[in-house]
Legacy VTK file of the C-alpha trace (Angstrom):
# vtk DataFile Version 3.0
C-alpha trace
ASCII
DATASET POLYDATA
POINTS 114 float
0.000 0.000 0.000
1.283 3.294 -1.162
1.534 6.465 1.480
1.226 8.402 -1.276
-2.459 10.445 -1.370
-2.393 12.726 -4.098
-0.117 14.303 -6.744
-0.725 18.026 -8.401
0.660 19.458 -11.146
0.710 23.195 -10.878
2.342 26.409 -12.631
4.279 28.840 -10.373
4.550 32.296 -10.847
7.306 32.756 -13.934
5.405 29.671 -15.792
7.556 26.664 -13.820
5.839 23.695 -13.498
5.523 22.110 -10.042
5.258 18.261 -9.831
4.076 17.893 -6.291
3.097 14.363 -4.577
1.109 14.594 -0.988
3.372 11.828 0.733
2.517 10.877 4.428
6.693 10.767 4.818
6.439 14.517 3.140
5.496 15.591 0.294
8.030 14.970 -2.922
8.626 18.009 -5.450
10.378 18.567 -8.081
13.043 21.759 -7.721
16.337 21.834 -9.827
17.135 24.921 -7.789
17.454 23.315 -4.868
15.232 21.282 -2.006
15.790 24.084 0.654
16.675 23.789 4.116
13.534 21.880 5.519
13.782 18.982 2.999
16.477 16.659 1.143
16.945 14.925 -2.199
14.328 12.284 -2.083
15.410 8.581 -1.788
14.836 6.268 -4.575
16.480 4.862 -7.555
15.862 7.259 -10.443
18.238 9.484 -9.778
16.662 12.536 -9.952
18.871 15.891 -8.458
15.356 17.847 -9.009
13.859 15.699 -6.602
13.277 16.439 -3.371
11.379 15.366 -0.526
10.299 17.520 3.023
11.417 16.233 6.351
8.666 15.307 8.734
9.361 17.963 10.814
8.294 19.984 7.849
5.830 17.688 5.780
3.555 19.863 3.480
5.019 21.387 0.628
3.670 24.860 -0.447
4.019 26.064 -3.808
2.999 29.224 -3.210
5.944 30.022 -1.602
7.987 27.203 -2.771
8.983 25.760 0.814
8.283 23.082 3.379
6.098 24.081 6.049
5.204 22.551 9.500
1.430 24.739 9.780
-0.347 27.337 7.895
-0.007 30.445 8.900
-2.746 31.996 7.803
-4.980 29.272 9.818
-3.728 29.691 12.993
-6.779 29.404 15.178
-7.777 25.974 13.248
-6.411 22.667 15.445
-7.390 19.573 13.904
-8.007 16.957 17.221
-7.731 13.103 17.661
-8.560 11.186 20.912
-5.362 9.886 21.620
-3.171 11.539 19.102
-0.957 14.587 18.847
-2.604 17.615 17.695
-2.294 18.478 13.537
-1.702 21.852 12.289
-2.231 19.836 8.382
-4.392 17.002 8.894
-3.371 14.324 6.555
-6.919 12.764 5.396
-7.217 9.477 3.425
-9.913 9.346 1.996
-12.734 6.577 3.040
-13.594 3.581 0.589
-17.621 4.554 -0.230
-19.787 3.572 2.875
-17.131 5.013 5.443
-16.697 7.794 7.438
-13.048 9.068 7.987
-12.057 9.671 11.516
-15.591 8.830 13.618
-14.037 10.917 16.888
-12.312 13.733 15.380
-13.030 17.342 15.644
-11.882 20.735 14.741
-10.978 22.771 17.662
-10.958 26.600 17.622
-9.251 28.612 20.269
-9.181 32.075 20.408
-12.274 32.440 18.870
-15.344 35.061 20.605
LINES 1 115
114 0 1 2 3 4 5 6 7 8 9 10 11 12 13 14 15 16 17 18 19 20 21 22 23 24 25 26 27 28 29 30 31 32 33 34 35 36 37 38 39 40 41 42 43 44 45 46 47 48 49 50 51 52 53 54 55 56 57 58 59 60 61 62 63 64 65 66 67 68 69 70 71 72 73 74 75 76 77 78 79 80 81 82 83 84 85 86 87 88 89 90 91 92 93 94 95 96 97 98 99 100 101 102 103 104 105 106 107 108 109 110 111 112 113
């Protein structure tokens, strides 16, 4: 079974494509200018330079800004909540087979808010 969820193929500003795959290890991107400091060349045996993958401290890959991040900033007050798991900043969802629901105890917690 793949930990793979999703892959997009977007164009950044100046017309560069972006070949980015949602990875539960972090996301994989192409980026012949360099991975940055919160990821590294991504294993595997095509060996790809362009290809890069973000640590798991950093996991989500945004092309808007071309960097791995750890949270969203611009969603600070959202806090996605498990029973018995850490808290996510980016919830990683796989999506349920038809019939199923996909976390049964989960809920989005919102501090701050009036």
């Amino acid at each position: 079974m793949s930990a793979r969820t999703s892959t997009s193929a977007v164009v950044a500003d100046g017309g560069v494509d972006l070949d980015v795959s949602r990875h539960h290890g972090g996301d994989l991107f192409r980026d012949c200018g360099g991975c940055g400091p919160d990821a590294s060349q991504a294993p595997g045996g095509d060996n790809d330079e362009c290809r890069c993958q973000c640590a798991p401290s950093h996991h989500t890959y945004r092309e808007d800004i071309r960097t791995c991040v750890r949270d969203l900033g611009e969603c600070r007050l959202g806090a996605f909540v498990r029973p018995g798991a850490p808290m996510e900043q980016i919830p990683l969802v796989f999506l349920p087979l038809a019939g199923q629901i996909v976390h049964p105890g989960a809920h989005l917690s919102l501090t701050g808010k009036q």
